[in-house]
C-alpha positions as CSV (number, residue, x, y, z in Angstrom):
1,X,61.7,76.2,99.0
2,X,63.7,76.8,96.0
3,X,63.9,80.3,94.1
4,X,61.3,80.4,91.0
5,X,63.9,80.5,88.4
6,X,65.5,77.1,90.0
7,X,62.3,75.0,89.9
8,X,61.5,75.8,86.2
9,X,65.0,74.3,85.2
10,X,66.8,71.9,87.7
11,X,70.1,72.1,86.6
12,X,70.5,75.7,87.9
13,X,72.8,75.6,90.5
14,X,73.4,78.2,93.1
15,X,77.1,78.5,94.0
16,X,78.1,80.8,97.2
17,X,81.4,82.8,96.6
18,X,81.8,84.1,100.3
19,X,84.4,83.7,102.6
20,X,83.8,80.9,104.7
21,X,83.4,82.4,108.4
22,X,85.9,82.6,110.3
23,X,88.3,82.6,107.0
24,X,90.1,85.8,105.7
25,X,89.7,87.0,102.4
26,X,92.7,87.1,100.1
27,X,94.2,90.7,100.2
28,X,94.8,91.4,96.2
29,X,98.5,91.6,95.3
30,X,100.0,94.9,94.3
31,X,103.5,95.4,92.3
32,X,104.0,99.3,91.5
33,X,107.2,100.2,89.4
34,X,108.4,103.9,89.2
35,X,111.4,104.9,87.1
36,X,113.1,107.7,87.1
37,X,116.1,108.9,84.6
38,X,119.1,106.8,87.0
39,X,116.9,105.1,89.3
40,X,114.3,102.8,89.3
41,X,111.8,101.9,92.1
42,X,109.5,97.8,92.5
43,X,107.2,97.4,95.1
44,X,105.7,93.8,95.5
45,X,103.2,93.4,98.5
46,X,100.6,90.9,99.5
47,X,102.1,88.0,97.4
48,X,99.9,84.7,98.7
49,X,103.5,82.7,98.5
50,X,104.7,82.0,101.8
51,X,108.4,82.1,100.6
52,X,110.6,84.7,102.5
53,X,111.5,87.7,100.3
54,X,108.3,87.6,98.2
55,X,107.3,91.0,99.7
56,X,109.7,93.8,99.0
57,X,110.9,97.6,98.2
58,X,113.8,97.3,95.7
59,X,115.6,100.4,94.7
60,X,118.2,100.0,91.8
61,X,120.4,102.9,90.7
62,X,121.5,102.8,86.9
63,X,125.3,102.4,86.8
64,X,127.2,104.7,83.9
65,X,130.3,102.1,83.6
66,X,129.2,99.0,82.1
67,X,131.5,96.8,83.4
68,X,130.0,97.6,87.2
69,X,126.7,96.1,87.9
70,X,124.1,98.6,88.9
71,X,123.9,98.9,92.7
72,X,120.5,97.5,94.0
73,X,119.1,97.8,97.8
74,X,116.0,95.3,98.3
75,X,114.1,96.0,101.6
76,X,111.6,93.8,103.4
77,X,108.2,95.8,103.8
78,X,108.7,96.5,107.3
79,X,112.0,97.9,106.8
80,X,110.6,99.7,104.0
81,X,108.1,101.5,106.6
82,X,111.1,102.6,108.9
83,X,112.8,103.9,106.1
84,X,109.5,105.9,105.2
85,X,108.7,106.6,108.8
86,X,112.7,108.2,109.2
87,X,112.3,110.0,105.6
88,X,109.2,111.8,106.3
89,X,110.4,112.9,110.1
90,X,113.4,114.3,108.4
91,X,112.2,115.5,104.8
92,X,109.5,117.7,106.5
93,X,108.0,120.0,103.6
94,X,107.6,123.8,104.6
């Protein structure tokens, strides 16, 4: 039996939107930014590409000379989390 709204006009169509079963539902993808006065921070996670390198910590230091190209470190996200993991064991706050 069709809902009420559906029989008075027939060219309503119900559409489901849920994850098939079984399926799992895209994670959103996040880029943050922080800059700072000589450094500057990108984070880029949960990109739905497959590529390698399309999920990173990058972490750029301004250069003063401008013939020397700023100095850039990019980090996969699970060396990103052992750098965190040795930052806070030896930044502890007191």
């Amino acid at each position: 039996m069709l809902p009420a709204h559906t029989r008075q006009n027939p060219f309503i169509v119900l559409v489901n939107f849920s994850t098939p079963p079984g399926v799992k539902p895209m994670k959103k993808p996040i880029l943050k930014q922080k800059n700072l006065k000589n450094c500057s921070f990108d984070f880029k996670n949960n990109d739905p590409s497959k590529k390698a390198g399309a999920n990173y910590l990058r972490i750029q230091r301004e250069s003063k000379d401008y013939m020397v190209t700023s100095p850039e470190i990019k980090l996969s996200i699970t060396e990103a989390k052992a750098l965190y993991g040795f930052l806070s064991e030896s930044l502890e706050v007191k």
